[in-house]
C-alpha positions as CSV (number, residue, x, y, z in Angstrom):
1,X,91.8,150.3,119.9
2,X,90.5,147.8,117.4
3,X,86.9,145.8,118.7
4,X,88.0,142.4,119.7
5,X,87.0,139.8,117.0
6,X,83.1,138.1,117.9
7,X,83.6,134.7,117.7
8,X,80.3,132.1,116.9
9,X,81.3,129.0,115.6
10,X,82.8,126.1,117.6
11,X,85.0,125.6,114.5
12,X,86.6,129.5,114.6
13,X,86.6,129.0,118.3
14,X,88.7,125.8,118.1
15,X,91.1,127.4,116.0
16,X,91.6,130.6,117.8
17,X,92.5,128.4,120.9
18,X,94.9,126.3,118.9
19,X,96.7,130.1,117.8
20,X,96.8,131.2,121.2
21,X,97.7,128.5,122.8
22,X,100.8,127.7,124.8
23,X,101.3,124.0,125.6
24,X,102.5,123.2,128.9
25,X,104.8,120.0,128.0
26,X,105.7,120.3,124.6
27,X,109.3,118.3,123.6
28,X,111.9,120.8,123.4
29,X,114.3,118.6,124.7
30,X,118.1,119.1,123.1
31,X,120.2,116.2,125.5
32,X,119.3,112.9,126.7
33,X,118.7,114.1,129.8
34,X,116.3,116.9,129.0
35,X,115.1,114.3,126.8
36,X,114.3,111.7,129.7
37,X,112.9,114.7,132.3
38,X,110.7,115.5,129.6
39,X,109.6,112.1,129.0
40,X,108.6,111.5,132.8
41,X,106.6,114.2,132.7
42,X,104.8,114.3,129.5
43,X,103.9,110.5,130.0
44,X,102.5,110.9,133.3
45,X,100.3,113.8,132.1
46,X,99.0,112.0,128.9
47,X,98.4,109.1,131.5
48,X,96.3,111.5,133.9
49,X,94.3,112.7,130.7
50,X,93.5,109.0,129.5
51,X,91.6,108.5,133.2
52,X,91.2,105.0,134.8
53,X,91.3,101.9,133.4
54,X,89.0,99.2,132.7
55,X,88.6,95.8,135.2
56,X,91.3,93.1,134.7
57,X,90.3,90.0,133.7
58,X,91.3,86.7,132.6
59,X,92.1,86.7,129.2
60,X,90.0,83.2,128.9
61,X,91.4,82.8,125.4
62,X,90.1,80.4,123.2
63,X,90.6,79.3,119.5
64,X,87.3,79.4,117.6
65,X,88.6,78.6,113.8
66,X,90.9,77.3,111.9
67,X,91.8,77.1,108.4
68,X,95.5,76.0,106.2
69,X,96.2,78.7,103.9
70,X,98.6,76.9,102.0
71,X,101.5,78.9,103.2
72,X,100.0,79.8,106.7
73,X,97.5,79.2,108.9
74,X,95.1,81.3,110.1
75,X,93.2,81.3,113.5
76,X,90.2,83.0,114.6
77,X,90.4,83.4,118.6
78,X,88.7,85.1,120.8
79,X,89.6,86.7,124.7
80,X,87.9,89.0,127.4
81,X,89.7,92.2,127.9
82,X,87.7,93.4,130.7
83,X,84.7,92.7,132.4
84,X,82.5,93.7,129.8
85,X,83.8,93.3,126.6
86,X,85.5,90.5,124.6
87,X,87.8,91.1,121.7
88,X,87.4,88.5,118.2
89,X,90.8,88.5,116.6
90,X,92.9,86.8,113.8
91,X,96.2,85.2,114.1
92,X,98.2,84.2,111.2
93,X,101.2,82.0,111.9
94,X,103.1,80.5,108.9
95,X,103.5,76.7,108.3
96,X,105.7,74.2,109.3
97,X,107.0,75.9,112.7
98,X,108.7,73.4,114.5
99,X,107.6,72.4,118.3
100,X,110.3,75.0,119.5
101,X,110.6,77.4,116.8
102,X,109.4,81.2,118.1
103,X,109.1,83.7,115.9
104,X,108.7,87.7,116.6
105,X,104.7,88.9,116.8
106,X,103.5,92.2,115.4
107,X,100.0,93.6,116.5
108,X,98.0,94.6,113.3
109,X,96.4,97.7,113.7
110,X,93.2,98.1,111.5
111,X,91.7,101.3,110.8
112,X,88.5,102.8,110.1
113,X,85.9,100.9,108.0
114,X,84.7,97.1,108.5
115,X,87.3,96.1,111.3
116,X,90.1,93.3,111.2
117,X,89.0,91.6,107.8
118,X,90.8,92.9,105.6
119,X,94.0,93.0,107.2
120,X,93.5,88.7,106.4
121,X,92.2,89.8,102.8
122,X,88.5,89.1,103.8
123,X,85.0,91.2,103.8
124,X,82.4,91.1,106.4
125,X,80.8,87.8,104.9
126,X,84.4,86.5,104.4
127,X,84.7,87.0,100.2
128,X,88.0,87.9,99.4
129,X,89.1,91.6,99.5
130,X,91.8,94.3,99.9
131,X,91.5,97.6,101.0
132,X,94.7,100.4,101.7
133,X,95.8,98.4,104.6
134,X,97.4,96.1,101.6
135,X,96.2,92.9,103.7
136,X,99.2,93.2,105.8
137,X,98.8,90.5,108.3
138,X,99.5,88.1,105.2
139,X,102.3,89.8,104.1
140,X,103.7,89.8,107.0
141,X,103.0,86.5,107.5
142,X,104.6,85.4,104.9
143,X,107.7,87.6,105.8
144,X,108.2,85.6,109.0
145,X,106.3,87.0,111.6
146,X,103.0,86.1,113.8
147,X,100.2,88.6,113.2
148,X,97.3,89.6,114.9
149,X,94.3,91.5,114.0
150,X,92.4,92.2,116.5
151,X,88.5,94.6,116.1
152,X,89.0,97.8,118.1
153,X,85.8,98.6,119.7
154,X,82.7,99.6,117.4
155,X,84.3,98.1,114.5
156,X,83.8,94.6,112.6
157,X,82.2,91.9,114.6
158,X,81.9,94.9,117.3
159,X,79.9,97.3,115.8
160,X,77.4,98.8,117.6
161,X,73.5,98.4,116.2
162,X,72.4,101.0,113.8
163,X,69.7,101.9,116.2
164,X,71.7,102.6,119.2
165,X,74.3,104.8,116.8
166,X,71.2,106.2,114.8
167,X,73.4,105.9,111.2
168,X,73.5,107.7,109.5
169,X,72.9,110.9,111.4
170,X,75.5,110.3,113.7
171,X,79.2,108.6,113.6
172,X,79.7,105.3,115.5
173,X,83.2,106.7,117.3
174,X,81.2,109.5,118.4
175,X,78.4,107.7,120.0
176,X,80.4,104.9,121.6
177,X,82.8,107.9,123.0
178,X,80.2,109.1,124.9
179,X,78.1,106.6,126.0
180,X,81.8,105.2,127.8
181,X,82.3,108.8,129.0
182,X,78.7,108.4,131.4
183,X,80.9,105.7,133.1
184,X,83.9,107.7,133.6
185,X,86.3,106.1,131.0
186,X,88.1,108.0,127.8
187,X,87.2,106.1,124.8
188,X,91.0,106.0,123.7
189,X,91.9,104.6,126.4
190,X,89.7,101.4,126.1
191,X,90.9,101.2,122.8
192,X,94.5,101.3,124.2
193,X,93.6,98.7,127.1
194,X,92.7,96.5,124.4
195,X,96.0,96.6,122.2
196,X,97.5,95.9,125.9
197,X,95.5,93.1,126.1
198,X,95.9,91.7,122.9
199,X,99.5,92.2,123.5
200,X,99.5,89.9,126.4
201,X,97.2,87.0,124.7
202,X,100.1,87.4,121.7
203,X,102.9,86.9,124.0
204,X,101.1,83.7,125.5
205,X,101.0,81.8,122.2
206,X,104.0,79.5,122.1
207,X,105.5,80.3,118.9
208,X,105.9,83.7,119.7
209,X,109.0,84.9,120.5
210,X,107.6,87.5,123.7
211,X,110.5,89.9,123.5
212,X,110.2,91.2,120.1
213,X,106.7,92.5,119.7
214,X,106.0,94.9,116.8
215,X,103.0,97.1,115.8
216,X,101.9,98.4,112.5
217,X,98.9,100.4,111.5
218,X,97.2,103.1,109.0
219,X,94.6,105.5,109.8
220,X,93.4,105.0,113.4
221,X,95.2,102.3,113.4
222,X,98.4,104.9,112.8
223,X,96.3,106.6,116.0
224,X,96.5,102.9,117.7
225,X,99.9,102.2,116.7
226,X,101.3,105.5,118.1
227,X,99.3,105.5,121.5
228,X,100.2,101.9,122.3
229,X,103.8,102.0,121.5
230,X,104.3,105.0,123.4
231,X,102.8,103.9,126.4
232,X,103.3,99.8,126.0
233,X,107.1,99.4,126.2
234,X,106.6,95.4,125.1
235,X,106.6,97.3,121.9
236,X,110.3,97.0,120.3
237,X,109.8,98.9,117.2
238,X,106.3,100.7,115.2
239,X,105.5,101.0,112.2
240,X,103.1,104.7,112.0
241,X,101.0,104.7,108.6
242,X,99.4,107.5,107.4
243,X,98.5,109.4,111.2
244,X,101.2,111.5,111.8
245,X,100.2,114.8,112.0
246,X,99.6,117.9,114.0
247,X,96.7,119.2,115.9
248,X,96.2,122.3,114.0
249,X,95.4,120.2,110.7
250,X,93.6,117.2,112.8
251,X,91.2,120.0,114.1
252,X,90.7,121.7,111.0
253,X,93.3,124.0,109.6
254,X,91.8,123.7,106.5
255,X,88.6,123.3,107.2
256,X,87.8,119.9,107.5
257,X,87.8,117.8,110.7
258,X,89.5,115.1,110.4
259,X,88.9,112.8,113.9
260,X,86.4,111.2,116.0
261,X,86.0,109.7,119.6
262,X,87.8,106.6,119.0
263,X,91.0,108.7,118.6
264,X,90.2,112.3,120.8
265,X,92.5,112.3,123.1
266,X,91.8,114.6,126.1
267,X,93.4,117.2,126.9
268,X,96.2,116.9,124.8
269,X,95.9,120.1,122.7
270,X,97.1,121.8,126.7
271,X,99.7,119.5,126.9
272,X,101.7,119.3,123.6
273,X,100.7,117.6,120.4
274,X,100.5,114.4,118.2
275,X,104.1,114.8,118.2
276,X,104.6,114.6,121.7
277,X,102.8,111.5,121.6
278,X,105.1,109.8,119.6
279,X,108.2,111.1,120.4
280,X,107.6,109.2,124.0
281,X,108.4,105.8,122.0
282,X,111.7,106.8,121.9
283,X,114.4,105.1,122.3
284,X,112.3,102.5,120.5
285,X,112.6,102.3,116.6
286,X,109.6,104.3,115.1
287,X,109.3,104.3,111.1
288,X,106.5,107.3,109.9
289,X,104.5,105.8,106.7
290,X,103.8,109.5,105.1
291,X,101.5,109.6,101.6
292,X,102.5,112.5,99.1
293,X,99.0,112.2,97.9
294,X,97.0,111.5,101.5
295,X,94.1,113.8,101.4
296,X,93.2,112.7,105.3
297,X,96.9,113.8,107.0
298,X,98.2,115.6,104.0
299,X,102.2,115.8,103.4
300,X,103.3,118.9,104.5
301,X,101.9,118.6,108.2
302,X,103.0,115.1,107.7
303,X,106.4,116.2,107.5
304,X,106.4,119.2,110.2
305,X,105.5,116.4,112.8
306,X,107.8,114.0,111.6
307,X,110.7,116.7,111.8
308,X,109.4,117.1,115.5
309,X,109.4,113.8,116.3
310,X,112.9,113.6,114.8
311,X,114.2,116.1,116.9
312,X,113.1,114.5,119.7
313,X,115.2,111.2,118.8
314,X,117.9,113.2,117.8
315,X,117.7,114.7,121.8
316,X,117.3,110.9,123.5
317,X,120.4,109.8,121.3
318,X,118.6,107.5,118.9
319,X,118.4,109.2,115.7
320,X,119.2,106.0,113.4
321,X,115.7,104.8,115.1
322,X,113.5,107.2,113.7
323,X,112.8,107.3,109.9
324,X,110.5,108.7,106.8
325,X,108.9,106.8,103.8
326,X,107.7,109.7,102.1
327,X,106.1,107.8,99.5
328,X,104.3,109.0,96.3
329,X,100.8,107.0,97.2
330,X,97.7,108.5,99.1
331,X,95.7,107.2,102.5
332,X,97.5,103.4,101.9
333,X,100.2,100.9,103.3
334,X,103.2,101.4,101.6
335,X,105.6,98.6,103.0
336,X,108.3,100.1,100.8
337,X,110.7,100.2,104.2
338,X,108.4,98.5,107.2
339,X,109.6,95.1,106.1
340,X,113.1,95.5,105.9
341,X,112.3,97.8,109.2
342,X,110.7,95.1,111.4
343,X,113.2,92.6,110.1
344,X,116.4,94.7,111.6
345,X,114.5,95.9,114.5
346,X,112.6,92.4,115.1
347,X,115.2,89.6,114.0
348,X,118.4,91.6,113.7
């Protein structure tokens, strides 16, 4: 009998669990009904995982800025999510609404690097710029729709002090994960109370139209985009850039890490997968944004979870709702079908 295999690194460690693992809820659903048993249970796990929530408060919105854009108008507004933390945002609205005109609203997930400014085409000191997020609230804007861009926490105007995170030893995410853990509270799960929250101030402006809320975002905001719409249903159709993805190449299949505390989400890896996760937005549309060239969630594990996800759509009778752009760009916003996407889904 062969010596069992010695095992030292947390790395090896990590992916001889993943191997061996079996995962309690995974989707193997094949009829609506398996589909929806599934569902209840999955959700209600993934709920348990993500631990309590934060204090509800007022949202005690207010309007801070605004500026004409020519075309649109943009708003910087600020509201309290909980007790303890506030959350700056931007709203673009385009011009000329009349006093009973409502439009659809899509939440505007950024991802990782300086927050919510350059979804409006801004850098931190407010110069103009454009990163792979393709300033998306303005084009969106422009398409029709109310946007807001709100700063997840530890990014943008939130960012924690270099001090406290001692950069650049140590990653922001990581820091601010733990530091919320002492308390009791999954990081991901604040991040998720926020999107709620930022929901609700979206639905009380009175231009938007409150039934038809969308969601778009790349990176960890694809991580945002996914969590919130499977678990907030005022989502009526997502748009996933550039996330979707499977544990075993998240954790390191090929030997590179690739997440963080703002989008660990525990004990998932016992449960099921990234998959899983999204396949609970279903019935709801769901369009994957997947990058031939994405070096961060590279195509082929792209594609196995999106074929996952698929199946489960296929199971809860809604397989016109789930789609691909396999697109020949890397880490980036495509748009090549989210527009026309949001506009059948949204104003259709």
């Amino acid at each position: 009998m062969a010596p069992r295999k010695r095992i030292f690194t947390q790395h090896e460690a990590t992916m001889a669990r993943l191997k061996a693992r079996k995962p309690l809820l995974q989707c193997k659903a094949k009829t609506v009904d398996e589909w929806r048993a599934w569902r209840r249970r999955f959700r209600r796990a993934l709920v348990r995982e993500l631990g309590p929530d934060p204090e509800q408060v007022p949202l005690n919105a207010e309007i801070i800025d605004r500026s004409d854009q020519g075309d649109y108008i943009r708003e910087k507004v600020v509201f309290d999510s909980d007790a303890f933390n506030s959350v700056p945002a931007w709203v673009l609205t385009p011009k000329d609404l009349g006093p009973r005109d409502k439009l659809p609203g899509i939440l505007i997930a950024h991802g990782h690097g300086i927050g919510k400014n350059p979804s409006v085409g801004l850098d931190l000191d407010g110069n103009p710029c454009e990163d792979y997020q393709r300033c998306m609230a303005i084009q969106f804007c422009r398409r029709g729709y109310v946007t807001i861009s709100p700063d997840w926490r530890g990014f943008g105007e939130r960012s924690d002090p270099d001090a406290w995170v001692r950069r650049p030893s140590r990653d922001g995410c990581n820091v601010a994960y733990m530091a919320n853990g002492y308390f009791g509270f999954q990081y991901l799960n604040l991040q998720i109370w926020d999107g709620k929250r930022t929901i609700d101030y979206l639905q009380s402006r009175s231009e938007v139209q409150a039934s038809k809320i969308g969601c778009i975002g790349v990176s960890f905001g694809g991580t945002m985009t996914t969590y919130l719409s499977a678990l907030d249903s005022r989502i009526k159709a997502c748009v996933i850039c550039c996330y979707l993805s499977t544990l075993n190449d998240a954790m390191g299949d090929r030997g590179n890490g690739n997440f963080c505390g703002a989008q660990y989400m525990h004990g998932l890896a016992k449960l099921g997968d990234i998959p899983d996760v999204a396949s609970l937005i279903a019935p709801r549309p769901m369009l994957a944004e997947i990058g031939e060239q994405d070096q961060c969630f590279v195509v082929d594990d792209a594609m196995k979870a999106y074929r996952r996800v698929k199946a489960c759509y296929k199971a809860a009778g809604a397989t016109e709702r789930c789609d691909v752009d396999r697109h020949p760009g890397g880490h980036e916003f495509s748009g090549a079908k989210a527009f026309d996407w949001f506009d059948h889904w949204l104003k259709g």
